[in-house]
C-alpha positions in Angstrom: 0.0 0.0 0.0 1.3 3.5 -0.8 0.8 6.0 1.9 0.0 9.4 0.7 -1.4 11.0 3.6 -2.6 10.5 7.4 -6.1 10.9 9.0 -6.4 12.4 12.1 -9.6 11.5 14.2 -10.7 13.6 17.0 -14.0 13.7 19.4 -14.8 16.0 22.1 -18.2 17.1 23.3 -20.1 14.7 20.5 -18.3 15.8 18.1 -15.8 14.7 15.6 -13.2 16.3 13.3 -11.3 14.4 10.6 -7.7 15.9 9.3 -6.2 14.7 6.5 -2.3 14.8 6.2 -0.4 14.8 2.9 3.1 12.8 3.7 4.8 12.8 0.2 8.3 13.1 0.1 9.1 17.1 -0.7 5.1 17.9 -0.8 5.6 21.2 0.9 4.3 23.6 3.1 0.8 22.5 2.3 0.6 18.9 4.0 -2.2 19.7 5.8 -5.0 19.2 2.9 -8.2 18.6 4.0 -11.1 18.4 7.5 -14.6 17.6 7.9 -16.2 18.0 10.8 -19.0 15.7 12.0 -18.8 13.4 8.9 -20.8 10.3 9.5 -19.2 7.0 9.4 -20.3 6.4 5.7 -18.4 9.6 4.7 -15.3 8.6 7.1 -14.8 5.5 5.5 -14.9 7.4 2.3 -12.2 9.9 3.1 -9.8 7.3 5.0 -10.0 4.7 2.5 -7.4 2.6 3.0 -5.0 5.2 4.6 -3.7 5.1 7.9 -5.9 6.9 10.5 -4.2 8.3 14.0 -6.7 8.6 16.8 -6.3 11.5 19.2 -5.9 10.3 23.0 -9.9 9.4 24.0 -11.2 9.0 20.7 -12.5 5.4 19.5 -12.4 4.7 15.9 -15.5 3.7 14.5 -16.5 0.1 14.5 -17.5 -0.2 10.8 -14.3 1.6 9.3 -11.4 -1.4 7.7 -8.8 0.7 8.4 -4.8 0.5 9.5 -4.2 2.4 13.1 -1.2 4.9 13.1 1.2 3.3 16.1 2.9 6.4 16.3 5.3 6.0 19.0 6.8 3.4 16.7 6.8 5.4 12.7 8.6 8.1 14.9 11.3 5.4 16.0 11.5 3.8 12.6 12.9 7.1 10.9 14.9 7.2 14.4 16.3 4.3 13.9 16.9 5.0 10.0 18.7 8.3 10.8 21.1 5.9 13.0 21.8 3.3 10.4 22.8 6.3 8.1 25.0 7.7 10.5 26.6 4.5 11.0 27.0 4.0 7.0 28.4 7.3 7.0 31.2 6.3 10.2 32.0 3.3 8.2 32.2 4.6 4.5 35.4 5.9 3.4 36.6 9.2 1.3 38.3 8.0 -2.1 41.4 8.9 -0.4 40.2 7.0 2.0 39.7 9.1 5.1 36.8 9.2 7.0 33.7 10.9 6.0 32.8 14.4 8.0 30.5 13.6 10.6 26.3 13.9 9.1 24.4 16.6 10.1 21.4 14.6 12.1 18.0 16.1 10.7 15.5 16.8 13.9 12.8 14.7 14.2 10.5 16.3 16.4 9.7 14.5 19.8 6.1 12.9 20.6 3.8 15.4 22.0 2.7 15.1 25.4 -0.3 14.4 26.4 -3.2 17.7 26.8 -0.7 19.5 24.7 -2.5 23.2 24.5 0.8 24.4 22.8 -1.5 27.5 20.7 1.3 28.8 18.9 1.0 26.4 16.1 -2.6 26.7 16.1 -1.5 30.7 14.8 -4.5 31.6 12.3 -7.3 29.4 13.7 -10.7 30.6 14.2 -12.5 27.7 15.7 -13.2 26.9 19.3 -14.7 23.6 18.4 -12.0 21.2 21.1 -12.5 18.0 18.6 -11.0 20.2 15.5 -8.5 22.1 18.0 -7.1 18.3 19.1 -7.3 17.1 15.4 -5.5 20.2 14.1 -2.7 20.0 16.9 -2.1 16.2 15.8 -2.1 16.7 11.9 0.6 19.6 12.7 2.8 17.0 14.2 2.3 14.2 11.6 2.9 17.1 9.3 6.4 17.8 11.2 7.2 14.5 11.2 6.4 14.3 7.1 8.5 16.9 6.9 11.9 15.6 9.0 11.4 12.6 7.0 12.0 14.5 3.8 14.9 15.9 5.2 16.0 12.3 6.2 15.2 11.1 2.3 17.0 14.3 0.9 20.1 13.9 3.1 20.0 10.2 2.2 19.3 11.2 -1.9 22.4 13.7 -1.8 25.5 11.4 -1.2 25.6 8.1 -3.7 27.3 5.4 -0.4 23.9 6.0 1.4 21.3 5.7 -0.9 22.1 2.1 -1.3 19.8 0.3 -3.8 16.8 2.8 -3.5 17.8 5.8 -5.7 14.5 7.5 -5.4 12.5 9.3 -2.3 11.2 6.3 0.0 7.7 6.1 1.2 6.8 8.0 4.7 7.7 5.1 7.4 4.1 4.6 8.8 4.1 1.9 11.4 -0.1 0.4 12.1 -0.7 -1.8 15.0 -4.3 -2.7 13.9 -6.6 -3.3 10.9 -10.1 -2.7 12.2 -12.6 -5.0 10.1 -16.6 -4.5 9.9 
């Protein structure tokens, strides 16, 4: 399955807010490309299709959507992990002259947010006071960070020949599911 973007489900208050997150390698500063709010489950299932959907803390998915569940502790340690192993090909490859390579700059990958986050500096610009689209829009911002250090992981990785290995083209977003609900 290619991943193009990530849903973000929120409730609060009887109400739910779908966000939809664009995670292309190099997509921009656009990533955050689409929300409903209070979309019925017919018109969820629609819009998630069979992309991977992140639930907010406290919010159930619904039982009749076959989708893939974001584990996102983990798709934050995969590119972790892959910034490591590229640092570690980078220690072991050698210069033509064979001297060591100069140590990699480590792109940032921004840290999971904590729980009741109410960080409104990257909510700049809103005008809604609905708490279900507030929570959505404060997770697609991070999945849209983390999109974004992953294209700077893929454009580090793209820009010296010893690390690109056999994949000389942008990889896929590292989206890590723990769960494929089923109707």
């Amino acid at each position: 399955m290619t991943v193009v973007s990530l849903k973000v489900l929120a409730t609060a208050e009887d109400t739910r807010a779908l966000w939809s997150v664009n995670v292309q390698h190099d997509f921009g500063p656009g990533r955050l490309c689409g929300a409903w709010i209070d979309a019925d489950d017919h018109t969820l299932a629609q819009i998630i299709g069979a992309q991977p959907l992140h639930l907010t803390a406290g919010t159930d998915a619904p039982t009749d959507l076959d989708c893939a569940l974001l584990d996102l502790p983990a798709t934050r340690q995969a590119m972790v992990d892959e910034v490591d192993r590229l640092v570690e090909l980078n220690r072991a490859s050698r210069t033509p002259k064979g001297n060591p390579r100069a140590p990699l700059q480590r792109p940032d990958i921004p840290e999971l947010p904590t729980t009741g986050n109410t960080d409104e500096d990257q909510l700049r610009g809103v005008v809604t006071d609905n708490p279900a689209a507030l929570e959505a829009l404060r997770s697609a911002h991070y999945l849209a960070d983390l999109a974004d250090a992953w294209s700077r992981i893929e454009t580090l990785r793209l820009s010296r020949e010893y690390l690109r290995g056999d994949t000389p083209q942008a990889r896929e977003f590292p989206c890590v599911t723990t769960a494929t609900r089923e109707a």
